[in-house]
Wavefront OBJ file of the C-alpha trace (Angstrom):
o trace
v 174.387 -32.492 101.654
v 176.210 -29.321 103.186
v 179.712 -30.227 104.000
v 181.952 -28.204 105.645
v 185.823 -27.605 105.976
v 188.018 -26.812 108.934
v 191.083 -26.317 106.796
v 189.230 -23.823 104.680
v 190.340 -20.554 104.760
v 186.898 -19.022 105.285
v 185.303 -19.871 108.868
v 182.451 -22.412 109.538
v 179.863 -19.597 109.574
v 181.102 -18.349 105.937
v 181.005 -21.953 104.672
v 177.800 -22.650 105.474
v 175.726 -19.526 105.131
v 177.287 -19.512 101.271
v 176.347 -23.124 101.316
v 172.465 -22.586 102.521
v 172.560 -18.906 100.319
v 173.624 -20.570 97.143
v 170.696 -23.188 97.436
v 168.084 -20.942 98.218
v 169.043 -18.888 95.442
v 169.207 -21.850 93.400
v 165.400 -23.203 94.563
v 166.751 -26.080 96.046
v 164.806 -24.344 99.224
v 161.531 -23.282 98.339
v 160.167 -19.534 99.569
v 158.595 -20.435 102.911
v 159.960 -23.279 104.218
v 161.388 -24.086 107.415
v 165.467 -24.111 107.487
v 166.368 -27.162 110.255
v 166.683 -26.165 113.790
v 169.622 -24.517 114.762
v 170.548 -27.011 117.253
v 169.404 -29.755 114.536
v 171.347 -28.216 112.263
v 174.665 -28.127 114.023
v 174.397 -31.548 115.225
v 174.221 -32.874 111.597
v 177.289 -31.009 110.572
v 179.149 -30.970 113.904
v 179.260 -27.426 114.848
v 178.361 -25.168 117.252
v 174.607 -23.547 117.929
v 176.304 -20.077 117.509
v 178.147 -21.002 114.159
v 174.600 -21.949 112.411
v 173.261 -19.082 114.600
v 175.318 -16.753 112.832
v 175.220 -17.672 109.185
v 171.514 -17.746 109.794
v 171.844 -14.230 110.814
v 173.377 -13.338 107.944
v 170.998 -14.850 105.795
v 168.160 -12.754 107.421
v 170.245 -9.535 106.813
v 170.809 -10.222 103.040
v 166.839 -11.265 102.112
v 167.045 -14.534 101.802
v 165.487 -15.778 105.251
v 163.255 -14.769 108.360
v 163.354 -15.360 111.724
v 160.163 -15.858 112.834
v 159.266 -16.165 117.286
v 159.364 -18.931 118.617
v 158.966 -20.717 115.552
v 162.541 -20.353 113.637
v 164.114 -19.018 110.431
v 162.281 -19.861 107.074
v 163.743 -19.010 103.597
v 162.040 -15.394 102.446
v 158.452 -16.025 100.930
v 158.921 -13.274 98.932
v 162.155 -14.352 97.403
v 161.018 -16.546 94.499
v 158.916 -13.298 93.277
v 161.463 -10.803 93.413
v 164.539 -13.290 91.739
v 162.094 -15.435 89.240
v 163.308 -13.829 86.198
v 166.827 -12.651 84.812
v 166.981 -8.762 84.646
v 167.833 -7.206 81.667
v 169.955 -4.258 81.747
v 166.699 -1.971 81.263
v 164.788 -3.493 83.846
v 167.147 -1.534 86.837
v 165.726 2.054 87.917
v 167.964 4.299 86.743
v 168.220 5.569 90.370
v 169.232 2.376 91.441
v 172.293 2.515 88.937
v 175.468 3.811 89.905
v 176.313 7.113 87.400
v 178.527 5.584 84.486
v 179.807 7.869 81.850
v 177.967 7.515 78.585
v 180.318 4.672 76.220
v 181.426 2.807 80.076
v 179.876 -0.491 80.859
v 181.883 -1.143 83.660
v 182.920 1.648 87.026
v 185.860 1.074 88.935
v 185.704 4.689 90.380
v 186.161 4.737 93.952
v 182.962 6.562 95.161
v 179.747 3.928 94.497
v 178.480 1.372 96.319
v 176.783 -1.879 94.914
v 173.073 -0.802 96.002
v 171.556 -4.416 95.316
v 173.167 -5.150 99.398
v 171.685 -2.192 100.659
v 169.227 -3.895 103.589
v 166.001 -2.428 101.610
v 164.004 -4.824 103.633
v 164.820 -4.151 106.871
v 165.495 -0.380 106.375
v 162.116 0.083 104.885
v 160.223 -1.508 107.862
v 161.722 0.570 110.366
v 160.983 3.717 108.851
v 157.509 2.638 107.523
v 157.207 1.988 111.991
v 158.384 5.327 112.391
v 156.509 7.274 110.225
v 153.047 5.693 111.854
v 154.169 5.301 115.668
v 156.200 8.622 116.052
v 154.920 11.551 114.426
v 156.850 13.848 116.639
v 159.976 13.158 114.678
v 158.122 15.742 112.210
v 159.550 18.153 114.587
v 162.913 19.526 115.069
v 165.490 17.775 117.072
v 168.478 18.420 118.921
v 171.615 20.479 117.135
v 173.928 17.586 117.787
v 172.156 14.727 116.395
v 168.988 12.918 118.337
v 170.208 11.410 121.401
v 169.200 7.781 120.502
v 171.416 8.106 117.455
v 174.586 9.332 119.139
v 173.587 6.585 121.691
v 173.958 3.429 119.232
v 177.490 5.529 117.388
v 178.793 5.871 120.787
v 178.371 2.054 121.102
v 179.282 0.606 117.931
v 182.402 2.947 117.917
v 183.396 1.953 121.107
v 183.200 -1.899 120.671
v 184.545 -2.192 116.807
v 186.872 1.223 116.516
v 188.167 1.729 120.055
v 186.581 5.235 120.387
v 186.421 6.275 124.077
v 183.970 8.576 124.272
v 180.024 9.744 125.375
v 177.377 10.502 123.161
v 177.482 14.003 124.518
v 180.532 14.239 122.275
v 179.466 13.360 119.125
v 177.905 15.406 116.726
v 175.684 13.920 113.540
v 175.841 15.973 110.081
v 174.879 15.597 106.369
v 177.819 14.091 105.310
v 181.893 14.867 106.018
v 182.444 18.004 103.932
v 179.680 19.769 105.967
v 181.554 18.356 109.251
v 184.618 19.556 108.252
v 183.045 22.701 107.218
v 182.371 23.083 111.013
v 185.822 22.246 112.205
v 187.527 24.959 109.849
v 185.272 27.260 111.840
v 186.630 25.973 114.955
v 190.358 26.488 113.935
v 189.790 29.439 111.908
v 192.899 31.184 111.485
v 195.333 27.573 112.007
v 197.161 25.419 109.112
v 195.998 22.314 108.249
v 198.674 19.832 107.035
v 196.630 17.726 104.728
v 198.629 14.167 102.952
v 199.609 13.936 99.625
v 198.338 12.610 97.878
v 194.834 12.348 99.253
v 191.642 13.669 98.916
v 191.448 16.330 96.383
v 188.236 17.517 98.278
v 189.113 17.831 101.831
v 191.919 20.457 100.676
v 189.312 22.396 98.926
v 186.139 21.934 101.894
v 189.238 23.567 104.088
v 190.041 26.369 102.406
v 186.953 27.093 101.468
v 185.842 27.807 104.792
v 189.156 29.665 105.123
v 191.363 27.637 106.724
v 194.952 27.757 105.080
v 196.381 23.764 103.965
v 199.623 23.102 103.433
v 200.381 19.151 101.876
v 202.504 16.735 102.949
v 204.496 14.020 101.050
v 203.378 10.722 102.958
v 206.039 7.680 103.278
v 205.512 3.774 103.280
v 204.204 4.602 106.441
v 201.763 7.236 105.798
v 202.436 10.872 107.597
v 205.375 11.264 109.768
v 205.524 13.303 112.618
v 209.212 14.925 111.462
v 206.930 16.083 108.275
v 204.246 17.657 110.099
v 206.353 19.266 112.397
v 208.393 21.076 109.442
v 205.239 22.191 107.958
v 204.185 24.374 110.841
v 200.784 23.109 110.974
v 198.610 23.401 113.831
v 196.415 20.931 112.521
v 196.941 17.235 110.685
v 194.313 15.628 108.776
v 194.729 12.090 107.768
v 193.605 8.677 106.947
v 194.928 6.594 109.155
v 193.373 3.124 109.182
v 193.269 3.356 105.253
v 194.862 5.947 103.497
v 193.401 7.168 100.431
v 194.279 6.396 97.512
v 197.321 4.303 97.890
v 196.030 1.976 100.925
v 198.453 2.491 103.223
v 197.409 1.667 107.550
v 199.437 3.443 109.321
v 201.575 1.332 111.845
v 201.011 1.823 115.511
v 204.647 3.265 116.366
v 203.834 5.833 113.900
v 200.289 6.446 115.448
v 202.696 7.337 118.733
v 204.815 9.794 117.151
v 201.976 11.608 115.809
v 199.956 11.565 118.912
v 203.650 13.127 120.196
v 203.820 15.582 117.647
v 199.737 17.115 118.769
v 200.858 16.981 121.988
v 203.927 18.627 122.332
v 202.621 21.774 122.102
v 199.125 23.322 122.970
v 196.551 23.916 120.149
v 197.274 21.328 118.139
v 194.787 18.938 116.771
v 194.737 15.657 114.612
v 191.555 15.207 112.311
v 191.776 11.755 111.817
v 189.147 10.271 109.085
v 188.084 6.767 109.564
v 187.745 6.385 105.815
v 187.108 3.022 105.203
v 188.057 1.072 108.625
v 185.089 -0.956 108.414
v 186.533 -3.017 105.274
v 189.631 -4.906 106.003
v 189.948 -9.022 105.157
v 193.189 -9.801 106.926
v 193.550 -9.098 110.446
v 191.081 -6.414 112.946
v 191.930 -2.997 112.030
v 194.278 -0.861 114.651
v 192.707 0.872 117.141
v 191.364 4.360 116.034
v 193.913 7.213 117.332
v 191.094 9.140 119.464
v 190.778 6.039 121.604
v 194.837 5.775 121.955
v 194.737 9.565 122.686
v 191.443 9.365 124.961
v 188.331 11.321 125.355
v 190.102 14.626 126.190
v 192.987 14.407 123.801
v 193.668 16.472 120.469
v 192.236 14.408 118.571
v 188.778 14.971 116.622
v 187.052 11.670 115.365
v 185.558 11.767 111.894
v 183.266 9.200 110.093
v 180.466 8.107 107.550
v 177.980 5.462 106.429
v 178.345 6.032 103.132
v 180.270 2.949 102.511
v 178.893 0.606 104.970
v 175.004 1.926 103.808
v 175.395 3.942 100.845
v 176.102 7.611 99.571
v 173.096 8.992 99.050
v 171.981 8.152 102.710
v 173.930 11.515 104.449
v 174.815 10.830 107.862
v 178.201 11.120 109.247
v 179.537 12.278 112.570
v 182.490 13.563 114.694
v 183.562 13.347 117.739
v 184.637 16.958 119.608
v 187.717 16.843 122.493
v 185.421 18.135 125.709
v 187.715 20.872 125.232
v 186.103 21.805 121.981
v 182.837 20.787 122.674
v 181.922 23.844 124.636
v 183.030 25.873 121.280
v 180.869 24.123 118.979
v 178.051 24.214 121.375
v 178.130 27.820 121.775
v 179.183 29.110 118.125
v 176.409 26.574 116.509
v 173.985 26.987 119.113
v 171.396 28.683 116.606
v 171.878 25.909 113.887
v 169.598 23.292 113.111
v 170.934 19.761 112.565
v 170.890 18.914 108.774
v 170.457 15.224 109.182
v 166.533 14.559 109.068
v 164.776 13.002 112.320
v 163.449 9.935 110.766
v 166.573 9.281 109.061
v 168.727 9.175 112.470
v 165.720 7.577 114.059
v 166.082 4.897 111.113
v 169.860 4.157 111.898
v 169.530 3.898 115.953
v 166.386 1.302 115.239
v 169.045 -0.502 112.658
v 171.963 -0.377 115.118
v 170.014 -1.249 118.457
v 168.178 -4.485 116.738
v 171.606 -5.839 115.608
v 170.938 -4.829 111.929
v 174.248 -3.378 111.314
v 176.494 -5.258 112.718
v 174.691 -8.216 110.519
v 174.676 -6.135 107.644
v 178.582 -5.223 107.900
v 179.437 -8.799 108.353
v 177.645 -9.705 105.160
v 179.072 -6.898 103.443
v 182.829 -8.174 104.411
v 181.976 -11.599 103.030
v 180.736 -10.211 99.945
v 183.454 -7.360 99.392
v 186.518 -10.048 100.332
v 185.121 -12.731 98.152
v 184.478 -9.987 95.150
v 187.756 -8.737 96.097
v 190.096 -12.465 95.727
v 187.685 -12.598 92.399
v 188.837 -9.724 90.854
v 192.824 -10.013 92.050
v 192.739 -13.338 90.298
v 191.020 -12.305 86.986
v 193.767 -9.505 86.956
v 196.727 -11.668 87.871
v 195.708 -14.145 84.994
v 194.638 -11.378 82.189
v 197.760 -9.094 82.947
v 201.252 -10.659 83.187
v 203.383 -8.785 85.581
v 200.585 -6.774 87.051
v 201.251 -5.632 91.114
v 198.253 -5.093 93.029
v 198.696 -3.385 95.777
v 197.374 -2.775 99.512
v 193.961 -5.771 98.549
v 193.459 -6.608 101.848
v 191.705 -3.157 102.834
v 189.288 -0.469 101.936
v 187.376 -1.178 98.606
v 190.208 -0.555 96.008
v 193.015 -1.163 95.129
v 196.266 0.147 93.356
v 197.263 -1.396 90.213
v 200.602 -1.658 88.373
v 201.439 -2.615 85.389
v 205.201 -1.894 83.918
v 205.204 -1.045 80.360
v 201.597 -0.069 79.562
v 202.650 2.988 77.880
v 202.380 5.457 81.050
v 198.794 6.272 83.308
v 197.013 8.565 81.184
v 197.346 6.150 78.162
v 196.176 3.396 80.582
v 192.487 5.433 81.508
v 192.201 6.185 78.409
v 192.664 2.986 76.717
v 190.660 1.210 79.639
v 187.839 3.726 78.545
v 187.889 2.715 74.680
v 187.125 -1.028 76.308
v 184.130 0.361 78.659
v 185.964 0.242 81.867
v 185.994 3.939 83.513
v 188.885 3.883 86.374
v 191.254 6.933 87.225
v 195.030 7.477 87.359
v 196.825 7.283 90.733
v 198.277 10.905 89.846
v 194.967 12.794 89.706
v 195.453 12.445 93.785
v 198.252 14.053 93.671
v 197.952 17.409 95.025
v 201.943 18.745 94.692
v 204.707 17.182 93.282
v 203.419 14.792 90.764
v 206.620 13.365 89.898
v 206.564 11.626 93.118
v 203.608 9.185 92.083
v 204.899 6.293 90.893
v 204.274 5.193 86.871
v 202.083 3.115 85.180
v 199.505 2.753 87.963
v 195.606 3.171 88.208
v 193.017 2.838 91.102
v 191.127 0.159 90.620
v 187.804 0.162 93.049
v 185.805 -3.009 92.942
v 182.771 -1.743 95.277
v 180.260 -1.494 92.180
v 181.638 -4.446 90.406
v 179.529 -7.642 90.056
v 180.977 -11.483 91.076
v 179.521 -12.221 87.087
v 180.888 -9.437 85.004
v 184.478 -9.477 86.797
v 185.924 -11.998 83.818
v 184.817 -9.446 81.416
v 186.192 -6.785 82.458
v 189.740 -8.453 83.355
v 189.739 -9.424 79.827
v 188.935 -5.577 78.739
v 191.899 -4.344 80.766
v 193.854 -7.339 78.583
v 193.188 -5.722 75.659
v 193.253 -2.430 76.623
v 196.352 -2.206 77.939
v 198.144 -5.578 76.117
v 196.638 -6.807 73.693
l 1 2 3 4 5 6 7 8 9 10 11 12 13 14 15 16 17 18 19 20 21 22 23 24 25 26 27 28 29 30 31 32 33 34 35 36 37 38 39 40 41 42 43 44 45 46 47 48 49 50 51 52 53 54 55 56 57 58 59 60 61 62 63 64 65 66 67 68 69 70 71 72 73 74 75 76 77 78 79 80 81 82 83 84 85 86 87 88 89 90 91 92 93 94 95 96 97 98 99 100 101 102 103 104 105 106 107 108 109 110 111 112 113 114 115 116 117 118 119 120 121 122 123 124 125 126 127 128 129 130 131 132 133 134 135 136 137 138 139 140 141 142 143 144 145 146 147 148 149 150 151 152 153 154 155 156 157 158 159 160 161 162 163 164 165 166 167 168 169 170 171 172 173 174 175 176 177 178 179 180 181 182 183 184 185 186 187 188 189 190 191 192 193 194 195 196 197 198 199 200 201 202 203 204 205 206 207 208 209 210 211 212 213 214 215 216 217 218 219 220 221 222 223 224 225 226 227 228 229 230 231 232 233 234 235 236 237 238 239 240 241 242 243 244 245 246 247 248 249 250 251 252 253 254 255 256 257 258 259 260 261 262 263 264 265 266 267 268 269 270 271 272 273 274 275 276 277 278 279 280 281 282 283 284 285 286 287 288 289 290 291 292 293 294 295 296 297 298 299 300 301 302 303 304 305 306 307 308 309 310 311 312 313 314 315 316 317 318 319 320 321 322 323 324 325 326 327 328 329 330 331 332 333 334 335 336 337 338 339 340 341 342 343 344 345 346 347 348 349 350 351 352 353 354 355 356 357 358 359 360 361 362 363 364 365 366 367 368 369 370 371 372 373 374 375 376 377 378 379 380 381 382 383 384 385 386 387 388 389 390 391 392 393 394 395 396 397 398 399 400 401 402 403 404 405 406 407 408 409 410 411 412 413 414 415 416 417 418 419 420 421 422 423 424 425 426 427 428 429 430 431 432 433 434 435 436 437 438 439 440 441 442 443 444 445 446 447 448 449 450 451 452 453 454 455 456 457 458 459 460 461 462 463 464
């Protein structure tokens, strides 16, 4: 008998679709058979339709049920087949694997996903559709992304990000280097202030394309506008809603200031990269700064599904200031858009049937409860430790006083199988600023069943 908790901290729709997940997985539901009614089901356990409505939902999204017209959701036929046997460790694809340096059993880098809750199903079936049904996606779309795309982006970002803007504005691309690529064009001949630490790669996709970076020391609060302004930037890129690496959101009187310091003078720009908004397990994330600064202000929207689908599948997007639009329009006029058709075809059919908003949901439920996991094991296997900035993004920064200094701490993590990286690596400029005896810790690739393990190989790695 399900029971469920109102004092629990996870809501009624979390109870229960953990509840109805963990006995299908456990063949307490056989493959095929009917889950109760939706309104039979809430009347036994005293909810509401739409709280059984949505952990039903998210049961369809991970696999483990279908809803079927008119007749209701029934637990996946094909589930018993695909789960009746234990895998071994050879029995993955080696493409499915994320890359793990040779001796490492266990990745806390920062940049993998865990591909088992990629929607394989779903995504599968909607391109299979589209390959049949619309063979004139074999030809060559439009330089900004296919309209239905930028259609769906326009919508999601507008209802979960606060992006005010029209599809006209936002251009798709293979990934963010290649769209930053395409801004440095834009402000060829400008300074880009760029955070330190941060993203070793931005700084480099910048210059690169010739666009001069000088970095600036971020605070508690991330960049400050009295930085930027001594730094005589014309441009500001930075990570607003989660910094990277150290976690920080950036408070909203601080959002002000910098929208203050873009405006007071014409030509300036903020490049402000989502990274990670979609992934935070206390409160809703702030409002994104283009929707504070509106659909005409200096601010130029970046963002990916590389976390929220996975890496390998390269689409990303911007969204251009009209003022800059023109620009782009006109300087990449003869370029081809480097995202394929029936890949952005694939994402608008996910977004527009309620796919991804699913699929995020179930990935937040996963991520938080892999996330409290893994912050216990730690807490318990390493006296003293500080974790910091857990309730965001898909890492964390861990302390740990007296474990003989970072670079002693990766390396002994990587005698025990554990690969991780030092918090200074980020560090672009003045390395004595970061502070000691800290990693990053990202838990993204980590599974629920190996996290006691490798809590225990930190233990001896760094204690023991």
């Amino acid at each position: 008998m399900i029971e469920l908790k109102n004092d629990e901290k996870a809501p009624l729709y979390e109870q229960l679709y953990t509840a109805l997940a963990d006995e299908i997985r456990s063949g307490q539901r056989a493959p095929g058979t009917a889950l109760p009614g939706r309104r039979t089901m809430a009347a036994q356990l005293g909810v509401s339709i739409n709280t059984v409505d949505a952990a039903y939902q998210m049961l369809a999204a991970e696999g483990l049920a279908e809803a079927r017209p008119r007749s209701g959701f029934y637990v996946q036929k094909t589930y018993g087949m695909l789960h009746s046997r234990t895998a071994r460790p050879d029995d993955t694809p080696a493409a499915a694997q994320a890359p793990v340096p040779e001796g490492a059993r266990f990745d806390l880098s920062t940049g993998s996903v865990d591909t088992a809750l990629f929607p394989a199903r779903s995504w599968g079936r909607i391109q299979r559709e589209l390959l049949y049904q619309r063979p004139e996606l074999l030809q060559r779309g439009e330089m900004q992304g296919d309209d239905a795309l930028r259609i769906q982006i326009a919508r999601y970002l507008s209802a979960y990000r606060g992006v005010d803007c029209t599809p006209e504005q936002i251009v798709v691309g293979a990934g963010s280097e290649y769209l930053l690529g395409c801004l440095a064009h834009l402000f060829a001949g400008g300074t880009a202030a760029v955070e330190n630490p941060g993203y070793s790669r931005t700084r480099a996709v910048l210059q690169n394309n010739a666009l001069s970076c000088t970095l600036v020391d971020i605070d508690q609060d991330g960049l400050s506008a009295e930085a930027l302004e001594k730094s005589g930037a014309n441009l500001c890129y930075l990570t607003p809603s989660h910094h990277f690496p150290t976690g920080v959101t950036m408070p909203a009187p601080r959002r002000a200031q910098i929208l203050a310091w873009a405006a007071a003078r014409p030509g300036r720009y903020i490049l402000e990269d989502d990274y990670d908004s979609e992934f935070r397990f206390d409160t809703r994330p702030l409002p994104s700064l283009q929707g504070m600064a509106g659909p005409d202000g200096p601010v130029v929207y970046l963002t990916t599904f590389s976390k929220s689908l996975a890496p390998g599948i390269r689409i990303a997007c911007m969204v251009l200031p009209r003022r800059l639009l023109a620009q782009y329009q006109r300087d990449f006029a003869v370029y081809a858009n480097t995202v394929g058709r029936f890949e952005q075809q694939t994402l608008a059919a996910f977004m527009a049937g309620g796919y991804f908003t699913r699929h995020l949901a179930r990935m937040r439920l996963v991520y938080k409860r892999r996330m409290e996991a893994f912050a216990t094991a730690l807490r318990r296997e390493l006296p003293g430790v500080t974790l910091g900035s857990v309730h965001s993004g898909l890492h964390f920064l861990l302390t740990l006083p007296g474990a003989g200094g970072e670079a002693a701490m990766v390396e002994a993590a990587a005698r025990e199988g554990v690969r991780l990286r030092g918090l200074r690596e980020y560090y672009l400029a003045r390395p004595e600023l970061c502070p000691p005896d800290t990693v990053v810790a990202g838990y993204s690739a980590l599974k629920e069943e190996d996290i006691p393990a490798v809590a225990a190989a930190l233990a001896r790695a760094w204690i023991r």
